[in-house]
FIKOLZA-1660 file (N, C-alpha, C; in steps of 0.1 Angstrom, whole numbers, plus 5000, padded with zeros to 4 digits):
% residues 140
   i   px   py   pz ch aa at
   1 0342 4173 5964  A  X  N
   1 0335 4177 5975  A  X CA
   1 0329 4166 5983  A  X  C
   2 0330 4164 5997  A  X  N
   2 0328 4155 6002  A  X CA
   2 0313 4163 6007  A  X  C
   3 0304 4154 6010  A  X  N
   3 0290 4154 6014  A  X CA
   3 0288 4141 6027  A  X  C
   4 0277 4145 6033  A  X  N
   4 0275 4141 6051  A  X CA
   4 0262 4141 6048  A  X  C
   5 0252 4131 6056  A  X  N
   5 0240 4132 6054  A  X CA
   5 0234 4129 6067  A  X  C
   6 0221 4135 6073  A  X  N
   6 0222 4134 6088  A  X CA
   6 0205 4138 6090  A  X  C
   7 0204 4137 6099  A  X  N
   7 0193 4139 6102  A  X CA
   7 0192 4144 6125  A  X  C
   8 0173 4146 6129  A  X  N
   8 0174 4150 6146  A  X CA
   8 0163 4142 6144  A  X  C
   9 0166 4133 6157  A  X  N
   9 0159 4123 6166  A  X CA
   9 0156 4130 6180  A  X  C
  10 0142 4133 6182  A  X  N
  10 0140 4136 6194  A  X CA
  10 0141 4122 6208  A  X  C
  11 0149 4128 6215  A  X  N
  11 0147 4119 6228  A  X CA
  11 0140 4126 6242  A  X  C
  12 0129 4115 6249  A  X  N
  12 0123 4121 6257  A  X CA
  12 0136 4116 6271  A  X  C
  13 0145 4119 6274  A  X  N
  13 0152 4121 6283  A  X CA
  13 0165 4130 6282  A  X  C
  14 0170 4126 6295  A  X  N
  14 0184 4145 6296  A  X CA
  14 0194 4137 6283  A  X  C
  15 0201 4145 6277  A  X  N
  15 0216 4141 6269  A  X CA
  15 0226 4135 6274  A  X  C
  16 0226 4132 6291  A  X  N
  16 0235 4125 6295  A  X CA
  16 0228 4112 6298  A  X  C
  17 0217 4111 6298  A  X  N
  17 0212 4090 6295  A  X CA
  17 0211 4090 6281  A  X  C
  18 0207 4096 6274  A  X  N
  18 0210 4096 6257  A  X CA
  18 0228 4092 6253  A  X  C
  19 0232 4099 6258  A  X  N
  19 0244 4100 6253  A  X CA
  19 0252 4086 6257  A  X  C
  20 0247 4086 6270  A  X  N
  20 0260 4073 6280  A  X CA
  20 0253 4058 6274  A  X  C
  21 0239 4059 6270  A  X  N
  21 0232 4047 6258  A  X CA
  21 0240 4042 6249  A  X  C
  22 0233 4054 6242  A  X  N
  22 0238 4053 6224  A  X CA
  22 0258 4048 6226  A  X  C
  23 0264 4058 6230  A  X  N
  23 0278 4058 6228  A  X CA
  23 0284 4038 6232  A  X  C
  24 0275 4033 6240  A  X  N
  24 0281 4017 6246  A  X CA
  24 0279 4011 6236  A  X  C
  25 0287 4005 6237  A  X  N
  25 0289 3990 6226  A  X CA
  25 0282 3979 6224  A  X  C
  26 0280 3978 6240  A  X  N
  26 0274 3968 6242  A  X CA
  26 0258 3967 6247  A  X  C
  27 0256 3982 6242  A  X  N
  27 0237 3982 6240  A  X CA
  27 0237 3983 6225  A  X  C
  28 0241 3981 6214  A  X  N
  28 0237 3986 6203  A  X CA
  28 0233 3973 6196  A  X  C
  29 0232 3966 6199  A  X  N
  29 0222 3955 6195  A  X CA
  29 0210 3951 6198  A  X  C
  30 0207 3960 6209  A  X  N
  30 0191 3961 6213  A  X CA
  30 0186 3974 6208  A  X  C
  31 0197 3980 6200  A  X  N
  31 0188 3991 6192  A  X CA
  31 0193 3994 6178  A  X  C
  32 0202 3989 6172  A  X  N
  32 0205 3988 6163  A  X CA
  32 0204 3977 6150  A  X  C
  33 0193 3979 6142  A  X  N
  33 0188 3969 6134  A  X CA
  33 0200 3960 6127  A  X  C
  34 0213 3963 6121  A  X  N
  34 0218 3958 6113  A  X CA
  34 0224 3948 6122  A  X  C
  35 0225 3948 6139  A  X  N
  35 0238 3939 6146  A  X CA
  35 0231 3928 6154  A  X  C
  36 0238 3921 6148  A  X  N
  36 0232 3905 6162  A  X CA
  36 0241 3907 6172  A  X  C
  37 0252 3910 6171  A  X  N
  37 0261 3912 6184  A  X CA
  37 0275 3927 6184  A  X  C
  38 0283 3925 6192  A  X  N
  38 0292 3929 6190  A  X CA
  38 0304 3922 6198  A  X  C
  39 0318 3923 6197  A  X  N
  39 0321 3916 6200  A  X CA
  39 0340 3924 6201  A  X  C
  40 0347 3917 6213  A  X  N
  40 0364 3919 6213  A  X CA
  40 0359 3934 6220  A  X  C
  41 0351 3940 6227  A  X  N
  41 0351 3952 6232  A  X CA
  41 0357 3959 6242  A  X  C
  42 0364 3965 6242  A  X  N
  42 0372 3969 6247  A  X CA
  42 0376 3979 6254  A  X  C
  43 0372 3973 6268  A  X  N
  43 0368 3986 6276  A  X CA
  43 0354 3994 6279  A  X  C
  44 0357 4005 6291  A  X  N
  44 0343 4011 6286  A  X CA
  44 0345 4024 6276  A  X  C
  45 0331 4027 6277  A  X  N
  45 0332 4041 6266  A  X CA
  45 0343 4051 6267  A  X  C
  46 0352 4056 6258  A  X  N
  46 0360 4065 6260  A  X CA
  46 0367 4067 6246  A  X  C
  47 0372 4080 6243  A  X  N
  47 0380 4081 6229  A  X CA
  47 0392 4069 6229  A  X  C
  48 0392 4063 6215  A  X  N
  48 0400 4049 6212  A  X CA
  48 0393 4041 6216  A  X  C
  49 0384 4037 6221  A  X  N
  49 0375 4027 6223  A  X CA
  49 0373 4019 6214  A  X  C
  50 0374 4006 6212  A  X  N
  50 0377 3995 6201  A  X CA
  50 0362 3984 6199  A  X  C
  51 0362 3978 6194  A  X  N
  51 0351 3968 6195  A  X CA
  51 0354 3959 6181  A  X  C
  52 0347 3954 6178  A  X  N
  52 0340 3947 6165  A  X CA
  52 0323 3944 6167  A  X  C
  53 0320 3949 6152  A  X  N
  53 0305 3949 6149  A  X CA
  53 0302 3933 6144  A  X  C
  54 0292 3928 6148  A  X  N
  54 0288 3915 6136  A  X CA
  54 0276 3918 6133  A  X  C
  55 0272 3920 6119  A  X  N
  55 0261 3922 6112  A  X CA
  55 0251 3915 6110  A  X  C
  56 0240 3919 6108  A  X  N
  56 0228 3905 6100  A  X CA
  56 0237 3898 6086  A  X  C
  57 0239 3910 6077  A  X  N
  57 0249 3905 6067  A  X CA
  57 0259 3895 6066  A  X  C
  58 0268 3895 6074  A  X  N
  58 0278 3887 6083  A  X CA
  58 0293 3894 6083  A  X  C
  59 0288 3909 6078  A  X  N
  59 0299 3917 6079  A  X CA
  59 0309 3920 6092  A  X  C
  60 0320 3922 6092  A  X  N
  60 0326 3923 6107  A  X CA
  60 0331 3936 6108  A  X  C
  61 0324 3944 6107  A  X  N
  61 0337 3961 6102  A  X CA
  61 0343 3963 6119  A  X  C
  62 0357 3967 6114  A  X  N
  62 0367 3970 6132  A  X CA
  62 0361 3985 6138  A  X  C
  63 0356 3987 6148  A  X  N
  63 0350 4002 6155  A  X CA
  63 0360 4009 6159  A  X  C
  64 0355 4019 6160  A  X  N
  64 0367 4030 6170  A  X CA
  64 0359 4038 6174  A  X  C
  65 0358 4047 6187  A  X  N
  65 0353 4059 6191  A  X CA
  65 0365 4068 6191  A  X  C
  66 0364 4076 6180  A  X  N
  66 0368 4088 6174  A  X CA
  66 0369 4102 6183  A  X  C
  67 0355 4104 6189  A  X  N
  67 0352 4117 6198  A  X CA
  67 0343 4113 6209  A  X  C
  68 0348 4118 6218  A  X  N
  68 0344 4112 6230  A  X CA
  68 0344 4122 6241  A  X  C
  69 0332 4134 6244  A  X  N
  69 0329 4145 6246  A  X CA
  69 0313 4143 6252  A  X  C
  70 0313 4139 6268  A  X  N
  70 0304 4135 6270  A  X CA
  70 0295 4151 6279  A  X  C
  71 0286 4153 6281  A  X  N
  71 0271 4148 6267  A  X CA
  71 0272 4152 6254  A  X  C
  72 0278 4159 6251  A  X  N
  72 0282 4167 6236  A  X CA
  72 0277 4163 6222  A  X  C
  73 0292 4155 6221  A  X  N
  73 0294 4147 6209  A  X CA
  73 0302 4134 6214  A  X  C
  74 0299 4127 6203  A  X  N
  74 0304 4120 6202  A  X CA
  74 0303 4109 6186  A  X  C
  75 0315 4106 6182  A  X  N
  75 0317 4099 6169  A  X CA
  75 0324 4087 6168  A  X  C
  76 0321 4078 6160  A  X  N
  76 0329 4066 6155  A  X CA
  76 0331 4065 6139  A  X  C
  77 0342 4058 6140  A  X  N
  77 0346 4047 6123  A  X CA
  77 0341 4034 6123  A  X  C
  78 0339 4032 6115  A  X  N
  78 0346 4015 6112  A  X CA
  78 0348 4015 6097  A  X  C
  79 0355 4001 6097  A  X  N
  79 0361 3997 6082  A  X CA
  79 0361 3984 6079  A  X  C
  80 0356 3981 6070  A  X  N
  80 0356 3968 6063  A  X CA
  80 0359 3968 6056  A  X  C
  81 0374 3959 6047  A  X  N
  81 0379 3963 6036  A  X CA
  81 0381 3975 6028  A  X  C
  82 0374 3980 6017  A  X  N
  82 0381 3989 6012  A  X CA
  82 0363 4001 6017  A  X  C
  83 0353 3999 6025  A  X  N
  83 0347 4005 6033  A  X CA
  83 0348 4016 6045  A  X  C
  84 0347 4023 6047  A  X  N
  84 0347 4030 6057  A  X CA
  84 0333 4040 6064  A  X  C
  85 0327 4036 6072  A  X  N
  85 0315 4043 6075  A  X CA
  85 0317 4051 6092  A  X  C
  86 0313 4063 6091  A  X  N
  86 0319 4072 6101  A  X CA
  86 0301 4080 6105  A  X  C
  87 0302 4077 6117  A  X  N
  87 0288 4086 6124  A  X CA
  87 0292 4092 6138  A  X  C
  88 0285 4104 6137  A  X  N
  88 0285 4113 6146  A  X CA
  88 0274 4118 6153  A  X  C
  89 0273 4120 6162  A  X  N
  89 0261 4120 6173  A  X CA
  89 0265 4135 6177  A  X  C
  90 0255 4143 6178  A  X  N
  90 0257 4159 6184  A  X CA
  90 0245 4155 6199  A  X  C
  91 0244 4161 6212  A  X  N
  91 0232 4160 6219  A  X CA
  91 0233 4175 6222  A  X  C
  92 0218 4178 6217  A  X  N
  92 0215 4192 6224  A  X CA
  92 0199 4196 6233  A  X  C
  93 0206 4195 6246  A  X  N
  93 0192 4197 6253  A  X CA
  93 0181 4202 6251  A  X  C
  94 0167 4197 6250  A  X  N
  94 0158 4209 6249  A  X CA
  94 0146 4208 6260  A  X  C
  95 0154 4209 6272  A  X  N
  95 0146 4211 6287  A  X CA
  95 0155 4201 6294  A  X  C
  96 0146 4197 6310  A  X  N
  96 0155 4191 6316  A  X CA
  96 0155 4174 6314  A  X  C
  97 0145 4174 6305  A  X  N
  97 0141 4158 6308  A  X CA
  97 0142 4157 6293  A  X  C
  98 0147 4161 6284  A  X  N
  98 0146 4157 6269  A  X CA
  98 0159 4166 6259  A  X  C
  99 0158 4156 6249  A  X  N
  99 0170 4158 6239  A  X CA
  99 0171 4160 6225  A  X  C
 100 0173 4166 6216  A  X  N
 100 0179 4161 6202  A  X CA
 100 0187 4153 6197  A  X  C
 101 0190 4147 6193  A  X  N
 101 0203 4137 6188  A  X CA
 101 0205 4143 6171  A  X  C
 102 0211 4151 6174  A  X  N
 102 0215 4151 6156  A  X CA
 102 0226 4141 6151  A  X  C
 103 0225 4133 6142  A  X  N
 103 0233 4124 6135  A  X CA
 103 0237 4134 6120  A  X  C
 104 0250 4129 6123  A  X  N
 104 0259 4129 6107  A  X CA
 104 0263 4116 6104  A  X  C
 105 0263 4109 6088  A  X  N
 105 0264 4099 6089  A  X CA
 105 0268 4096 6076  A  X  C
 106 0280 4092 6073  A  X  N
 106 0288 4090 6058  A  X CA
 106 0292 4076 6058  A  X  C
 107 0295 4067 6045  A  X  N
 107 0301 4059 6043  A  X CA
 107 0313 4061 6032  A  X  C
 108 0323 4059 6033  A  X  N
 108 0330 4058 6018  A  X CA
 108 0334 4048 6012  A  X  C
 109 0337 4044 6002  A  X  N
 109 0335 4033 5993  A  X CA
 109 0346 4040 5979  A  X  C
 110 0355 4036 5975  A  X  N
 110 0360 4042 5963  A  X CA
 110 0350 4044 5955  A  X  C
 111 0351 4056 5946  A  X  N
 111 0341 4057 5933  A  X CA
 111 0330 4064 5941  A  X  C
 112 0316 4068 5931  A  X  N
 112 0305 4077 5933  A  X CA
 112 0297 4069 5942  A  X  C
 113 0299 4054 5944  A  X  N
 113 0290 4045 5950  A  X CA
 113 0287 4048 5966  A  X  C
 114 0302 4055 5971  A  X  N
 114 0298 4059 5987  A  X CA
 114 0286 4072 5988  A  X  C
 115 0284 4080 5982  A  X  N
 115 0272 4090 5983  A  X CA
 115 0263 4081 5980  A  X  C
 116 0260 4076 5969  A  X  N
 116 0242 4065 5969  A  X CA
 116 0240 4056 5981  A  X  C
 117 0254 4050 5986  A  X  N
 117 0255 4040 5998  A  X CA
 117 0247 4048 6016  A  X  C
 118 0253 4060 6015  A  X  N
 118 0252 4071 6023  A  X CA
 118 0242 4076 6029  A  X  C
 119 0240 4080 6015  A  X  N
 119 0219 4081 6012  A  X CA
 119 0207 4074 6013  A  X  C
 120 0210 4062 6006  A  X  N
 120 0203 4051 6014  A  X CA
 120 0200 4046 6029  A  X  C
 121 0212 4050 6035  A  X  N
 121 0217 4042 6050  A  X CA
 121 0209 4052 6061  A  X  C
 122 0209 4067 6053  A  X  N
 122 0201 4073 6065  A  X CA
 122 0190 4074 6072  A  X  C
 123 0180 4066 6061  A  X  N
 123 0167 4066 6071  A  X CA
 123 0167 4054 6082  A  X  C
 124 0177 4041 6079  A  X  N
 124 0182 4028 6091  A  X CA
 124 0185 4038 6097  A  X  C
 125 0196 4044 6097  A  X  N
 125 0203 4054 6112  A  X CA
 125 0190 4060 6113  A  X  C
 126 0189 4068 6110  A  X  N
 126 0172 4070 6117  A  X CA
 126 0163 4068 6123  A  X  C
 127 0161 4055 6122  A  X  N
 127 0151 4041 6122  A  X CA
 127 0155 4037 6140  A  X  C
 128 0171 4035 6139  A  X  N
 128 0174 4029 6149  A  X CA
 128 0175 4039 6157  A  X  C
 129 0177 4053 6157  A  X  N
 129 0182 4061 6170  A  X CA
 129 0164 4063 6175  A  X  C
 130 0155 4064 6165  A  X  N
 130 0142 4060 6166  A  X CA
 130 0140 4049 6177  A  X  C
 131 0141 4041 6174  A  X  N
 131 0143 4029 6181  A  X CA
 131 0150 4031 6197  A  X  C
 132 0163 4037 6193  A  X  N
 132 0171 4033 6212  A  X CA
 132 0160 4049 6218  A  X  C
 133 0155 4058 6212  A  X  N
 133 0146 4064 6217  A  X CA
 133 0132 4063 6226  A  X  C
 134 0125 4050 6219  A  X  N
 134 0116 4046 6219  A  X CA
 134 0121 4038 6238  A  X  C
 135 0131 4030 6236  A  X  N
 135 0135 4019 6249  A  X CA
 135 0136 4031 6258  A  X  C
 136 0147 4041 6255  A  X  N
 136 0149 4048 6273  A  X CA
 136 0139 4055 6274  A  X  C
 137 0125 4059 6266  A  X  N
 137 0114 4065 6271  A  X CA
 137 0106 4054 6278  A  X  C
 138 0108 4038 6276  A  X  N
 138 0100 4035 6283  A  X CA
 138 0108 4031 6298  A  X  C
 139 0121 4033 6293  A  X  N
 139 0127 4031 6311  A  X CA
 139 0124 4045 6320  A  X  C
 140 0122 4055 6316  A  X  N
 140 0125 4067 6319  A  X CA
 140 0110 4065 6335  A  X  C
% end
């Protein structure tokens, strides 16, 4: 049985500045703790969307945008070696100036290690959609 772990981030603006945010490549290092950059990006936002992550770690995992359903959803992969970590973004309005962000967020890893890995990871995804919440309330 596969298992998803996820959590809702309130945002104080509409699902379509939420959404057209979070989904860029090239904002997610002003809100995403784990990346000093990104890099090889390719293009703008859209399904197949390509990139590379570079990590505090010095990990490089390859990106993809998976689902690309704007203001909706929207999802990515990446993979590093024998890694795979996949997050999904739901936006559901709640009024005209404000949003939910529900995240799904799995990593796989051969062996039981991807659920403990999974588990761990969700209060950072948390942390950070916290975070890119925090900036477009103060652009707002």
């Amino acid at each position: 049985m596969e298992r998803r772990l996820g959590g809702t981030v309130a945002f104080a603006v509409p699902a379509e500045v939420a959404f057209d945010y979070l989904v860029d490549p090239r904002n997610r290092p002003e809100w995403q703790s784990s990346l000093r950059r990104v890099e090889d990006v390719d293009g703008e936002p859209r399904a197949g969307q390509s990139w590379t992550d570079v990590t505090w770690p010095g990990l490089r995992p390859a990106m993809r945008t998976e689902v690309f359903d704007r203001p909706w959803r929207w999802a990515e992969s990446g993979t590093w070696r024998s890694v795979r970590a996949e997050l999904a973004l739901l936006f559901d309005p709640t009024g005209e100036q404000a949003c939910d962000v529900r995240f799904d967020f799995r990593i796989r890893v051969l062996g039981p290690v991807g659920l403990a890995v999974s588990a761990l990871s969700v209060p950072a995804v948390r942390a950070d959609l916290r975070r890119a919440a925090r900036i477009l309330s103060s652009r707002a």
